[in-house]
TIRO-568117 format. One record per residue (C-alpha): residue in one letter; x, y, z. Coordinates in steps of 0.2 Angstrom, whole numbers, plus 2048, in hexadecimal, padded with zeros to 3 digits. Each point is the difference from the previous one (the first is absolute). Layout:
% TIRO-568117
AXYZ;...
This chain:
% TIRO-568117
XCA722A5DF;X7F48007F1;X7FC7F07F7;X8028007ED;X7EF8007F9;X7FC80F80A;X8128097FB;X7FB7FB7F0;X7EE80B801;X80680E809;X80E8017F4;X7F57FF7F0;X7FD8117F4;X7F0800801;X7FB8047EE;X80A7F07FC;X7F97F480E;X7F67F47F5;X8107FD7F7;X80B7F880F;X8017EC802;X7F07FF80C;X80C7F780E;X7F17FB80B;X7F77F87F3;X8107F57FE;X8007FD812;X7EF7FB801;X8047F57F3;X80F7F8809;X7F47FD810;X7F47FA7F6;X80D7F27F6;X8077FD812;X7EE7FB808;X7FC7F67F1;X8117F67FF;X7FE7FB811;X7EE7F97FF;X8057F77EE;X7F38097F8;X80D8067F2;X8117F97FD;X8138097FD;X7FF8017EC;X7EF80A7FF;X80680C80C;X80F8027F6;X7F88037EE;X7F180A80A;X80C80B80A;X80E8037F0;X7F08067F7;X7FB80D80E;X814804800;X7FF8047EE;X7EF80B7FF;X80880B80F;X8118027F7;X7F88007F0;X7F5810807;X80C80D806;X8107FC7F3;X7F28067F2;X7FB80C80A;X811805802;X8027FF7EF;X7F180E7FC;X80A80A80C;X8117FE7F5;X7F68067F3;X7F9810807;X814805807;X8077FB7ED;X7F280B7F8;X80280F80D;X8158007FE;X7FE7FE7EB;X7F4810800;X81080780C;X80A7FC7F3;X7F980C7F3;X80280E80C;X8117FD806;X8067FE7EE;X7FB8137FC;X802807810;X8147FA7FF;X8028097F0;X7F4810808;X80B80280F;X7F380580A;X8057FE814;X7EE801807;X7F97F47F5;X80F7F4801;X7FF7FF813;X7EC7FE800;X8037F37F5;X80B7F680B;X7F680080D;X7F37F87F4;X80C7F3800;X8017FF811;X7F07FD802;X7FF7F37F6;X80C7FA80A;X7F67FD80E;X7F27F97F9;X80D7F47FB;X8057FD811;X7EE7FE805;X8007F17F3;X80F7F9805;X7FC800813;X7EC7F77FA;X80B7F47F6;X80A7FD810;X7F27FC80B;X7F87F57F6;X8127F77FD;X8017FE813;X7EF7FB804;X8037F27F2;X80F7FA80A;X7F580080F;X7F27F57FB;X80C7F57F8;X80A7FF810;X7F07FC809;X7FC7F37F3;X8107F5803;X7FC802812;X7ED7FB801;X8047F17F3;X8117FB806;X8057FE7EB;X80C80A7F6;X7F180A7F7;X80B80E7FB;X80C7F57FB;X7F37FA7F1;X7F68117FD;X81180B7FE;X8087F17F4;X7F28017F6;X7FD8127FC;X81080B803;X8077F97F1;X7F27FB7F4;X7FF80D7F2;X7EE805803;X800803813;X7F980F808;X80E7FA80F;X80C8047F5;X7FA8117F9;X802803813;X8127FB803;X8088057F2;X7F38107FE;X80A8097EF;X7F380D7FD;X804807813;X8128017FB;X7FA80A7EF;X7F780D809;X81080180D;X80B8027F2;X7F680F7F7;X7FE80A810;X8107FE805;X8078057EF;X7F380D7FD;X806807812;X8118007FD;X7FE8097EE;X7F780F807;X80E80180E;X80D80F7FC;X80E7F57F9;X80B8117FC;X7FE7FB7ED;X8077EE802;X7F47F77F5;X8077EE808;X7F07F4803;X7FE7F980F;X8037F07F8;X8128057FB;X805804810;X7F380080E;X80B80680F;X7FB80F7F7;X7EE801801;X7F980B80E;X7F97F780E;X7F0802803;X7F57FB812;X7F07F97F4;X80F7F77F6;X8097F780D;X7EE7FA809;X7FA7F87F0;X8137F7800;X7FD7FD810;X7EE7F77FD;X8067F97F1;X80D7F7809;X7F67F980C;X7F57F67F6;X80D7FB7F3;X80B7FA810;X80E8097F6;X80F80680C;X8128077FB;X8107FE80B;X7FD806810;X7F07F9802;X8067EE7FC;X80F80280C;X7F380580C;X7F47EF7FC;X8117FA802;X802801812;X7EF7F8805;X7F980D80B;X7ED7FB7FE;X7F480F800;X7EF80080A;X7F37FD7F7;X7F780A80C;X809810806;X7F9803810;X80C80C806;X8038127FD;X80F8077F4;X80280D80D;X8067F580E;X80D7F67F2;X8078107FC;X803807813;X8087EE801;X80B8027F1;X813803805;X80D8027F1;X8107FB808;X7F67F0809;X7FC7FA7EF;X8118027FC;X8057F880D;X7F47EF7FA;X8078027F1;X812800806;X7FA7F080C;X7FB7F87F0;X8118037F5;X80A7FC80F;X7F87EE805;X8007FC7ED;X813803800;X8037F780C;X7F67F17FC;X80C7FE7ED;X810807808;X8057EF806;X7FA7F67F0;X8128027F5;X80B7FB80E;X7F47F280C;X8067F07F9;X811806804;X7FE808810;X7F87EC805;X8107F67F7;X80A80D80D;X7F67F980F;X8017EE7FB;X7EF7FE7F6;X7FB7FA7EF;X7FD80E7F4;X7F07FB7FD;X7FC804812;X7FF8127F9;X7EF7FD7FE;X7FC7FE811;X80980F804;X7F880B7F4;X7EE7F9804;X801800813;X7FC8117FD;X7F27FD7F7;X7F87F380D;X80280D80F;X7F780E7F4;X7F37F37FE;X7FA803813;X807812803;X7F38077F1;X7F27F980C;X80780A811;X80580F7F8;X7EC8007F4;X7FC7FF812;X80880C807;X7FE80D7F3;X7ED7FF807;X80780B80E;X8108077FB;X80C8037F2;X811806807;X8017F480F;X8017F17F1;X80A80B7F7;X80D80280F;X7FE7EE804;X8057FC7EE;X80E80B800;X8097F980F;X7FA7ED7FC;X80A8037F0;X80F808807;X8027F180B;X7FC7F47F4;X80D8077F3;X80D80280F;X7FE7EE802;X8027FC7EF;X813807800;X8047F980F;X7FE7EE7F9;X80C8007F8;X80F80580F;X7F57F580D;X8017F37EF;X7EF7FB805;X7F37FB7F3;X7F380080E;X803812802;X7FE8027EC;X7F07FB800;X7F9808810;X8078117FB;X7F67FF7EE;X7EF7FB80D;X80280E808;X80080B7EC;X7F17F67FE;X7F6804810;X8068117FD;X7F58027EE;X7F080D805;X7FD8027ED;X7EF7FD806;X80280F80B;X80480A7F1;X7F37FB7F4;X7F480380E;X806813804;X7FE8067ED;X7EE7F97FF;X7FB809810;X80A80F803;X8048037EE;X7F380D7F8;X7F57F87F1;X80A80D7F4;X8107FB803;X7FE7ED805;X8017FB7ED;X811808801;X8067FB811;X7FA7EE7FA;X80D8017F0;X80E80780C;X7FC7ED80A;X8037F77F3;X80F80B7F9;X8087FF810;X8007ED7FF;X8067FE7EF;X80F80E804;X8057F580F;X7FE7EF7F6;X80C8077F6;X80B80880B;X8037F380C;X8097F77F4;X80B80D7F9;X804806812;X8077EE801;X80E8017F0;X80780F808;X8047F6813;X8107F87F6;X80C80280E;X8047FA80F;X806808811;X8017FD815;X7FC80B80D;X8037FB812;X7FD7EF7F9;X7F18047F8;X8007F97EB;X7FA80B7F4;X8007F77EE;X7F47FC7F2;X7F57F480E;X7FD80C80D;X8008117F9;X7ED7FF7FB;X7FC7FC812;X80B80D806;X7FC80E7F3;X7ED7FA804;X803803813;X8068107FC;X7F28077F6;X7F07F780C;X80B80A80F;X8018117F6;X7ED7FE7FA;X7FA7FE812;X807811804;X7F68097F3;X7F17F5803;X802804811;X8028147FD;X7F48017F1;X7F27F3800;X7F180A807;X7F17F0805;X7EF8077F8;X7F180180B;X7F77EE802;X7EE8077FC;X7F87F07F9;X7F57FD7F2;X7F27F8808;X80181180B;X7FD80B7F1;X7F28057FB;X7FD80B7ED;X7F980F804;X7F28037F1;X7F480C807;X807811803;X8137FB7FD;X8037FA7EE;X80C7F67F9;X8128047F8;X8007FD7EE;X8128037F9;X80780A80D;X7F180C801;X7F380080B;X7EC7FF7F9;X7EF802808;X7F27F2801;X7F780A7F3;X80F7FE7F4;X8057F0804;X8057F37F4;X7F77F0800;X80C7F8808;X8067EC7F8;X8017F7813;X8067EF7F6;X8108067FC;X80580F80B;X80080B7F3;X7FA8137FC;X7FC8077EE;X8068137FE;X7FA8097F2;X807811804;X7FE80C7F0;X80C80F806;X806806812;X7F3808804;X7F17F67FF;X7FC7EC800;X7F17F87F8;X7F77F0808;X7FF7F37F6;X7EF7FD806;X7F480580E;X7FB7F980D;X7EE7F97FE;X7F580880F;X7F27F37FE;X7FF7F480C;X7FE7ED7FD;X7F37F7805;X8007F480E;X8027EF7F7;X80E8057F5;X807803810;X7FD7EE806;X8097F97F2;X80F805802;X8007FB813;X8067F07FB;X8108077F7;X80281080D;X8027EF80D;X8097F57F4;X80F80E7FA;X7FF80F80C;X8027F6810;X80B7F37F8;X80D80F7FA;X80380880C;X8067F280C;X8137FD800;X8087F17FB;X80A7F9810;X7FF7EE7FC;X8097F47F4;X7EE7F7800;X7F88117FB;X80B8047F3;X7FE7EE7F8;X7EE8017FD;X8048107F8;X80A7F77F3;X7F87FE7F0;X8067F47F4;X80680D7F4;X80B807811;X8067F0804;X8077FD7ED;X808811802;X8087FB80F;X8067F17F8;X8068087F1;X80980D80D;X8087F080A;X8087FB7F0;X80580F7FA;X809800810;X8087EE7FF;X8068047EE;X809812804;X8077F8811;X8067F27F8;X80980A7F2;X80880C80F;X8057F480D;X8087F37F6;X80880C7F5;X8117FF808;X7FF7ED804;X7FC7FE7ED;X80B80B7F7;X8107FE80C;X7FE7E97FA;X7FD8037EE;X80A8117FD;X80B803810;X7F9814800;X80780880D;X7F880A80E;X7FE8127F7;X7FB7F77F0;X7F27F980A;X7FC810807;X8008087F1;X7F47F37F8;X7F480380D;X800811800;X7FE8017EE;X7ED7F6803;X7FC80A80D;X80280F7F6;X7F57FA7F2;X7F180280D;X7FD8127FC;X8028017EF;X7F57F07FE;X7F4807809;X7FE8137F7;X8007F37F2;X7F17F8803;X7F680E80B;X80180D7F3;X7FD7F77F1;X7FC7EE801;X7F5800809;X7F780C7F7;X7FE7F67F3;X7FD7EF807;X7F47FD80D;X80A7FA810;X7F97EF801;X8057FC7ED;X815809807;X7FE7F3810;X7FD7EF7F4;X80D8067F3;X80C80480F;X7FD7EF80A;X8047F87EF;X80E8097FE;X8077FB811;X7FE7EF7FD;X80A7FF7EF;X80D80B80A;X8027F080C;X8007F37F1;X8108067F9;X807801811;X8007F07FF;X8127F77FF;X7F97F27F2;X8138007F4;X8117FD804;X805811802;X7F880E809;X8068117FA;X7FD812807;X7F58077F3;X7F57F4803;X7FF800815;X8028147FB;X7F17FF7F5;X7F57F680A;X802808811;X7FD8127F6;X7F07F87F9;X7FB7F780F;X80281080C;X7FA80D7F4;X7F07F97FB;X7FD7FA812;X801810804;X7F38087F3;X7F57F3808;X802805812;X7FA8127FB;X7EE7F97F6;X7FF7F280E;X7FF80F80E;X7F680A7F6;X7F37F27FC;X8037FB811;X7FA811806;X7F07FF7F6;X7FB7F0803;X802800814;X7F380480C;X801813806;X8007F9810;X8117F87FF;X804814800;X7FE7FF813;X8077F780F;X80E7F5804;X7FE7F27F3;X80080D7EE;X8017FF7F1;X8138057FF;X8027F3810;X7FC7F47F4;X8088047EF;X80E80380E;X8007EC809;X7FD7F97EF;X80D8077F8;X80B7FD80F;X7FC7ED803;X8048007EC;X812804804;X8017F680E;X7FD7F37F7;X80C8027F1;X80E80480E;X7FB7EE808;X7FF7F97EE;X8138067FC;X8077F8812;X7F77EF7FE;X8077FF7ED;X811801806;X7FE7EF807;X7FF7FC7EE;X8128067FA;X8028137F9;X7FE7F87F0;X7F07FC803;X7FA811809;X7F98097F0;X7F47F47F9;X7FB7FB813;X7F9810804;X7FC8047EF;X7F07F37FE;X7F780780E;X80080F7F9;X7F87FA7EF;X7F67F6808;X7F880F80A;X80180C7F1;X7F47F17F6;X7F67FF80E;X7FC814803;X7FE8007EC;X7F37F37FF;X7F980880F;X8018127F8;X7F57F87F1;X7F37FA809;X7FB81180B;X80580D7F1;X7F18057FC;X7FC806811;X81080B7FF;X7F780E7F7;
């Protein structure tokens, strides 16, 4: 693997080189303010105000630079402008196509700027990174405070960069009017659906995109499901693709729906079915969250395990469930609490949504793991949803050779049923992809090329490839032809630029590639920034279980609901996932930046709990209505930012190994629910009456706490 600063010189257009952030000057520098730190010889504030200076001369120099280049594209498209406005009203064929490609072109000079304004963005980010971690102080913390919002910052010409969006906006305009539109004079503004696409078009999106950290639906579900992208692909697309099975995704996928039905189908009718074995309905908690405390353990074995396998866990899981939700029915004929409890274990050992996670990042190709990412978290949300409902239609009750089927053991029989019939067509259809290991692959560059949006291209065409985020940048102008973005230099470098990056080709590539297999690893892997996102994760957690488990408990003391009208409730929040979520992926967060939706939801969440609250007399059912709706839905907007900051902010090697990233998310989010199911039980030594404000202050005491926390590391969420 290549270091950055030599990425970053191999990767430069060479008639724009003296106009890139000189990142081993920076480096130097950073050595330099490291040696004399530690010998006393200069203190902390004068390497701050001398190395925000240097910051602000190499920012300062390419954004002007990209400025003057800004210019030159806005004076080459006005002088198109003339011509187009005659040759529309000429008609004349020839020199209407020749003038599109003229736009074209522009085009991809465009993209040539925007991928120079990437790198230098990214080798920002770097050196800042390797600030903090020389220092051991929250420099970009200070330096991004400081400038992104001041009126006169060049750092702010670079995130919010509007005269790139002008230049977009007139090719694509200009593009679309020169299209045969079969005399529709409808702009594209109007109705874009009826623009032509076009492959320069969509790559300058594309681009565009990227540095703006836009997204739309699908890729915010994706971000949803926390499946972290190496930051340095090591592996071929070629062997991803010979992996990729449809009908074993869909089986994943179906795993998914299925465990998440049958971790809610219980919730409407548990305090009940424990009064019927001779328990407190309060003991529901316990019930519910036994689950949750054997899925603490089993995401460790089955992360493990899907080091070597994926349809041995997902057999295992399959037959651990149908046990477990066996046992569940039987409780209640064998009149055994014991047995209750035992049976919702076994669900809970049976939980290998590590195992899914895990086969869409590595047997998933790149092209469709965005999509197979949304279907993750849309398989959850369904089964949320439908748990519950599946619940209001078990209203009957029945023997059969003196077997009781009622609203108590129907879930767990149902459940049974559906693990037994899903281990016959994971057994007939599930095909286990070739173990082929990254550390065992090695990229072919020399003869073999790479694959760039499904078609192939020599070394001599080749892309300079952005190894920091795993990405490619096509700039394909028709079918049959596609343009580089830029050559290859063929100079060689001289031996002491080599030399200093041996210090980062030791620090990052070795580092990076070695899989995280250890709880101790991945801890000092957790940046404070991860570790607030966790913590905001955990209470996001706390609050929606709290909401859900107690639901029946609550509403059945304060407004005797019966079963279905729990079920009914429930399945009404579970539905508002996926709405909430098109929501805020297509269009809120377009408009706001996701750290500013993560603050405004974590505040939201906690007024939700304060008029939860029981304070008056009376309690009524808008208001528990009300609350639980607010609570639930903005908790669940904040899931969706939290992962997705989460997934920028992590270490790219918590991509890798047993301990990942989506372990993490997964056993803090877990524990979170273990703990609110344990809170519910132990306030039922209080009285019922008591229950709601019990579990209630935890939860605002964690949402204050992940606020305050979210304040202090927000300008490192950037």
């Amino acid at each position: 693997m290549v270091a950055f600063g030599k990425k970053l010189r191999e990767s430069q257009i060479q008639e724009w080189k003296g106009h890139y952030i000189d990142y081993k000057l920076m480096k130097k520098k950073l050595k330099r303010y490291t040696q004399q730190v530690e010998v006393g010889t200069e203190n902390h504030l004068i390497v701050l105000k001398d190395f925000s200076r240097l910051l602000d001369c190499q920012i300062e120099k390419f954004v002007l630079f990209l400025l003057e280049q800004q210019g030159i594209l806005a004076s080459r498209l006005s002088n198109l402008g003339k011509q187009n406005d005659s040759l529309l009203r000429q008609a004349d064929r020839e020199k209407v196509s020749e003038l599109r490609e003229a736009y074209r072109s522009i085009g991809q000079d465009l993209l040539r700027i925007l991928f120079f304004v990437e790198m230098n963005v990214i080798g920002l980010r770097k050196i800042l990174k390797k600030f903090d971690k020389r220092f051991g102080f929250k420099f970009t913390n200070y330096y991004v405070k400081t400038r992104a919002n001041h009126p006169y910052s060049q750092l702010r010409q670079v995130c919010k960069h509007v005269g790139i969006g002008a230049v977009v906006g007139a090719i694509s305009r200009n593009l679309a009017d020169l299209q045969d539109h079969r005399g529709s004079y409808i702009s594209i503004y109007d109705q874009p659906a009826l623009s032509h696409p076009d492959p320069v078009v969509d790559s300058i999106r594309a681009a565009v995109d990227r540095l703006s950290n836009s997204t739309n639906f699908l890729h915010y579900m994706g971000k949803h499901a926390l499946i972290v992208q190496d930051e340095f692909p090591s592996s071929s697309e070629d062997s991803t693709d010979d992996n990729y099975h449809f009908m074993s995704l869909l089986l994943n996928l179906a795993n998914t729906f299925l465990y998440m039905v049958n971790t809610y189908i219980i919730v409407p009718t548990a305090d009940r079915y424990t009064m019927t074995l001779g328990a407190a309905a309060t003991v529901c908690g316990v019930v519910i969250g036994s689950m949750a405390v054997a899925q603490v353990f089993s995401s460790v074995y089955f992360s493990a395990w899907s080091n070597r396998s994926y349809m041995r866990p997902l057999v295992f899981s399959s037959i651990v469930l149908f046990v477990g939700n066996t046992l569940y029915a039987l409780a209640y004929d064998l009149d055994s609490l014991s047995v209750l409890l035992i049976g919702r274990l076994f669900c809970g050992l049976g939980s290998a949504r590590a195992v899914n996670r895990r086969y869409i990042s590595d047997c998933v190709p790149l092209k469709l793991r965005m999509q197979a990412s949304a279907g993750f978290v849309s398989a959850s949300a369904l089964g949320m949803a439908c748990g519950p409902a599946l619940a209001c239609l078990f209203q009957t009750e029945f023997k059969i050779y003196k077997m009781t089927f009622n609203e108590a053991t129907l879930p767990g029989w149902v459940m049974a049923l559906a693990w037994l019939v899903y281990l016959l067509w994971l057994c007939i259809s599930f095909r286990e992809p070739s173990r082929e290991t990254k550390e065992n692959v090695v990229p072919e560059e020399s003869n073999s090329g790479r694959y760039i949006n499904g078609s192939r291209e020599t070394k001599e065409n080749a892309l300079p490839e952005e190894s920091y985020s795993g990405r490619f940048i096509n700039i394909s102008v028709d079918n049959y032809s596609t343009q580089p973005l830029l050559m290859n230099s063929n100079n060689k470098l001289q031996d002491e630029d080599e030399d200093e990056d041996c210090d980062d080709a030791e620090e990052d590539s070795k580092e990076l590639q070695k899989p995280v297999n250890s709880i101790v690893s991945a801890y000092r892997l957790l940046t404070p920034s991860v570790k607030v996102q966790l913590l905001v994760y955990f209470m996001l957690k706390y609050a929606m279980e709290i909401v859900l488990a107690e639901s029946s408990l609550i509403t059945g003391y304060y407004f005797i609901w019966s079963t279905s009208s729990v079920a009914i409730f429930l399945a009404c929040l579970g539905l508002t996932v996926l709405p909430v979520n098109v929501l805020i992926g297509s269009y809120i967060s377009n408009i706001f930046e996701e750290r500013q939706v993560l603050l405004a939801s974590e505040i939201l969440v906690c007024i939700g709990i304060l008029l939860s609250f029981h304070i008056f007399s009376s309690y009524s059912v808008p208001q528990y209505v009300g609350s639980a709706l607010l609570t639930f839905v903005s908790a669940e907007v904040l899931e969706g930012v939290n992962l997705s900051l989460l997934s920028r902010v992590m270490s790219s090697r918590l991509s890798r190994g047993t301990f990942n990233g989506g372990l993490l998310s997964t056993e803090a989010g877990t524990l979170a629910r273990v703990v609110a199911d344990g809170t519910i039980t132990l306030a039922g030594y209080l009285g019922v009456s008591k229950v709601l404000n019990t579990t209630l202050v935890p939860s605002l005491f964690f949402c204050v706490c992940s606020i305050v926390a979210t304040c202090f590391t927000y300008n490192s969420l950037y």
